[in-house]
N, C-alpha and C positions, 0 to 999 in steps of 0.2 A: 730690607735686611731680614734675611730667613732667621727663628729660632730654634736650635734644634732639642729635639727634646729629647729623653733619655729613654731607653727600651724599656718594655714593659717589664721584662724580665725584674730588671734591677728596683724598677718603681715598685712593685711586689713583695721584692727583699725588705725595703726600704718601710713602706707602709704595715708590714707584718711585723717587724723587729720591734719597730716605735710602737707600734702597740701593744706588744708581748710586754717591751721596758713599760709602760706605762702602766698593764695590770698589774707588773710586778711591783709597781711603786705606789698601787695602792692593795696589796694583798701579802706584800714582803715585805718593804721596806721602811712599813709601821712597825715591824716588829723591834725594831733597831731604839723606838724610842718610846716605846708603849711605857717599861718601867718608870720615866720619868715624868709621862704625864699619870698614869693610873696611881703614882707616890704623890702626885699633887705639886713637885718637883717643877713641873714647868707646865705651862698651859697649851694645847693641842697647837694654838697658830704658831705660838714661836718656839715649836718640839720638833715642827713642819719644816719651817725656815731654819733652825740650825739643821734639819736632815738634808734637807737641797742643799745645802752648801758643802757639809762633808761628806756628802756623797758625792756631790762632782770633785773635791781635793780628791778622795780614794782612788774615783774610778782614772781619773788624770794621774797620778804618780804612780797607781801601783800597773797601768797599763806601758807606763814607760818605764819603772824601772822592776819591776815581778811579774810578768810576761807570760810567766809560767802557766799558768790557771789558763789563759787564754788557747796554748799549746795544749793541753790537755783536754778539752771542749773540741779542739777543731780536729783530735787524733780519732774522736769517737765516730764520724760519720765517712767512710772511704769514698772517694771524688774519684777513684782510677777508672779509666775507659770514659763511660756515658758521661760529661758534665751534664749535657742538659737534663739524665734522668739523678746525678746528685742535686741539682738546685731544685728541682721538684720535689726532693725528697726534705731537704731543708726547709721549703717553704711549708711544707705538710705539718712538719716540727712545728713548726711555729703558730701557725692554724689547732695545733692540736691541744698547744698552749693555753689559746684565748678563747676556745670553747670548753675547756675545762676547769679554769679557773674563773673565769665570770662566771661561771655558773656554783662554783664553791662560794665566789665573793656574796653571790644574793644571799647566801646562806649563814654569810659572817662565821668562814671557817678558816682561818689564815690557810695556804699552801702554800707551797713550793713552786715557782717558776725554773728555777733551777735543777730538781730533779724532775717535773713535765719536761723539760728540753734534754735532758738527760733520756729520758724514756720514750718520750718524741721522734729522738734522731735512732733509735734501737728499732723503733716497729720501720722509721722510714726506712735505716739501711737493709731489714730484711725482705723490704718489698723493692729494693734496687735488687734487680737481677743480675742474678752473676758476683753478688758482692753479699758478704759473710757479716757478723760483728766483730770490730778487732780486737780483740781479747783482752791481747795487754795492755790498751787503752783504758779497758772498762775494770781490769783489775786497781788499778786506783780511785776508779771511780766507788767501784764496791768496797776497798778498804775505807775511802772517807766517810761513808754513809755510817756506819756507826761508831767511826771514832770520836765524829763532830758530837754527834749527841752525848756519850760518852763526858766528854770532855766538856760540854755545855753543863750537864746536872750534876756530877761527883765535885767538883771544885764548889759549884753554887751552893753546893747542899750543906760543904764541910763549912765553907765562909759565912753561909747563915749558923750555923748552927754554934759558929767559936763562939767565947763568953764577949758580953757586951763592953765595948771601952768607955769609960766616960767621957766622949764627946761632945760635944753640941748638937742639938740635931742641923744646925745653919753646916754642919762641917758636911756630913752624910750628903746635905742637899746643896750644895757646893760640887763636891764629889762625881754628885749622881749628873752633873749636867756635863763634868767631863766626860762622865761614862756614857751618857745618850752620844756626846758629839764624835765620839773613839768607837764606837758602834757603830753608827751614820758611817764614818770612814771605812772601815772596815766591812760595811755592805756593799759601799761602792766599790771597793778595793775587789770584792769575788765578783757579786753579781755586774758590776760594770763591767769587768773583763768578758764574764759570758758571753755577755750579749755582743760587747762590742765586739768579741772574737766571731759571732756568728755574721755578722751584720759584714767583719771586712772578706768572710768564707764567699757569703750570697753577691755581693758587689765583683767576687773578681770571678765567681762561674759565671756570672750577669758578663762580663767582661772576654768569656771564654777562656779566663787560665783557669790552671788547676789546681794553684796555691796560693794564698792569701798574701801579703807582706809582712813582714815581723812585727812592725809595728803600725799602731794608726795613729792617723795628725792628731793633733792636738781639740779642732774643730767640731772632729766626730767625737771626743771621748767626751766634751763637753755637750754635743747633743744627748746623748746617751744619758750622759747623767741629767740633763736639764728635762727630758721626759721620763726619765723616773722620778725626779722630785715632782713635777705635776701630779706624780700618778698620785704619791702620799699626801699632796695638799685638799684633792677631790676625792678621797675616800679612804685615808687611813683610819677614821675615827670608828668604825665598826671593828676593824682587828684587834684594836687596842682594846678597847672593852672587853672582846671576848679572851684574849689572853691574859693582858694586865689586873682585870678586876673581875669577872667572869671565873677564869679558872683558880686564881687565887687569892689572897689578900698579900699585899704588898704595902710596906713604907722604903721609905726612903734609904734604911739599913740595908736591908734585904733587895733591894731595887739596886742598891748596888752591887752586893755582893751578886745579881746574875749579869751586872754591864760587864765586872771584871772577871768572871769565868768567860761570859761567852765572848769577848772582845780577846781573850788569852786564846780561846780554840781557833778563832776568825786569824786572829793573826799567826797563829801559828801552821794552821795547812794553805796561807796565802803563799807563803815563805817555801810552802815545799811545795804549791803547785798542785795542790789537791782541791779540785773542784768540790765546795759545801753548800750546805744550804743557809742563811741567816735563820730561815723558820726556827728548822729544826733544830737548830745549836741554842736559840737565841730562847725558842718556848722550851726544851730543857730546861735552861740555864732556869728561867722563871719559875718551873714547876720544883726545881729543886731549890730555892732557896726562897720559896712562896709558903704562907700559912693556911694550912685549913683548903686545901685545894678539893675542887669539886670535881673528880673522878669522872661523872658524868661527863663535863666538858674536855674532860681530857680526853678521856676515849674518842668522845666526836673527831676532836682532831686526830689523834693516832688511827682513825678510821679513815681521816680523807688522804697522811701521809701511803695509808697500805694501798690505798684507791690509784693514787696518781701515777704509779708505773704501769699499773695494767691498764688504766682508762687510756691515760695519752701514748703507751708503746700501739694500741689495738688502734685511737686515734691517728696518730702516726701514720699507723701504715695504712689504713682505707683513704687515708685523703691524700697519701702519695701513689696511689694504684689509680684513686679519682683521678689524678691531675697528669699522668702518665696516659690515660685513655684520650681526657679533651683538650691537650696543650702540645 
């Protein structure tokens, strides 16, 4: 009995995406629960283990029932005419990804996968010939980029700063494990759609059509998520530091008040379809309603967020011009 195996094309997609998910899930998707361990809140392994779990509910409900986000991702890279110089161009994305955030990650800087892929498919579509950037695509994508931060630090900042209720602190840190595990969901809810929107793009050029299906099984959305929770288990614990206790001091008051600003931004441009970042909503959210923040460390990062469009749009497009020459 012959077995047949599957193109290389698609075994490409396939190997490239799971590993984007998986840097993403240890350089992103710590960020979702940093607050509750840097508050003392929950301890790193079972911060870990409730992230994998609500990040696969996210990325599983909000791909089957707010789809949106996922349509927005696939509007950005045009497939008309060449497939096979689109899927090269995707693959390039994705490549451009994982040498630019492994290499932020040695450095214990959280980034962005989300806006690398975002900047990725920009240098890839302008090295597809004959094919533009779509505009109106990428004008939502420009208005979310500073709404989400926006919306992650004004709220964080007002919530730390209202006067203290007499609570318990058992209540806050009660609280705060909600807001880690509504965060986790809400990372899966964007970044799982991402990916999984890119992954069903690469699988149906791999296929030879030229448009994805609206929705993906059940199978995939839980791979997806199942290798970004890996990502967070083998190496969330350096983001956390650098964000959660690194750039500010946090307790358990304040650790909440940025799960519930930035869980309010997260779920509110899920809802409209606007592709965000966790990072940067999420390190906002922290920076505003954190103590005694260290400037220094904040600039490092607002230095790799200005990096990552021009690194990965310039990466992008040399490894989709590379793979245009030898494929």
């Amino acid at each position: 009995m012959s077995i047949s195996l599957p193109p290389p094309e698609l075994t490409a997609v396939f190997v490239l995406t799971l590993g984007v998910i998986l840097v993403n899930g240890w350089t992103d998707a710590p960020n979702a629960i940093a607050t509750a361990v840097a508050g003392g809140v929950l301890p790193f392994s079972a911060a870990a283990a409730l992230a994998a779990v609500c990040n696969l509910l996210g990325a599983v409900l909000s791909a089957a029932l707010f789809p949106a986000v996922t349509r927005s991702v696939l509007a950005l890279l045009p497939v008309g005419g060449d497939q096979r110089a689109a899927l090269c161009g995707l693959c390039a994305a994705l490549a451009a990804i994982l040498i630019w955030s492994t290499a932020a990650w040695l450095l214990g800087i959280p980034t962005s996968e989300s806006h690398g892929l975002l900047a990725g498919l920009a240098g890839a579509a302008l090295a597809l010939e004959g094919n533009g950037l779509p505009w109106a695509a990428w004008g939502r994508v420009l208005l979310a980029l500073p709404l989400s931060v926006m919306l992650g630090f004004l709220p964080a900042r007002w919530l730390a700063r209202r006067p203290e209720h007499p609570r318990p602190l058992r209540f806050y840190r009660r609280a705060q494990c909600l807001g880690a595990a509504a965060m986790a969901l809400l990372h899966g809810a964007q970044d799982g759609q991402k990916f999984l929107g890119v992954l069903l793009l690469g699988t149906s050029l791999a296929a030879g059509q030229a448009s994805p299906p609206d929705r993906a099984p059940l199978w995939l959305s839980a791979l997806c998520a199942g290798a970004m929770a890996l990502g967070t288990a083998l190496g969330g614990r350096r983001i956390i530091e650098t964000v959660g206790r690194d750039m500010v001091e946090l307790d358990p008051r304040r650790g909440l008040a940025a799960d519930l600003a930035a869980g309010g931004a997260l779920l509110l441009c899920t809802l409209l379809g606007l592709p965000v970042s966790t990072t940067h909503t999420k390190t906002a959210a922290i920076l505003g309603a954190g103590r005694y923040p260290d400037w220094s460390v904040a600039r490092s990062i607002a230095l790799a967020w200005v990096l990552t469009f021009p690194i990965c749009g310039l990466l992008g497009c040399l490894c989709a011009k590379f793979l245009f020459l030898f494929l």
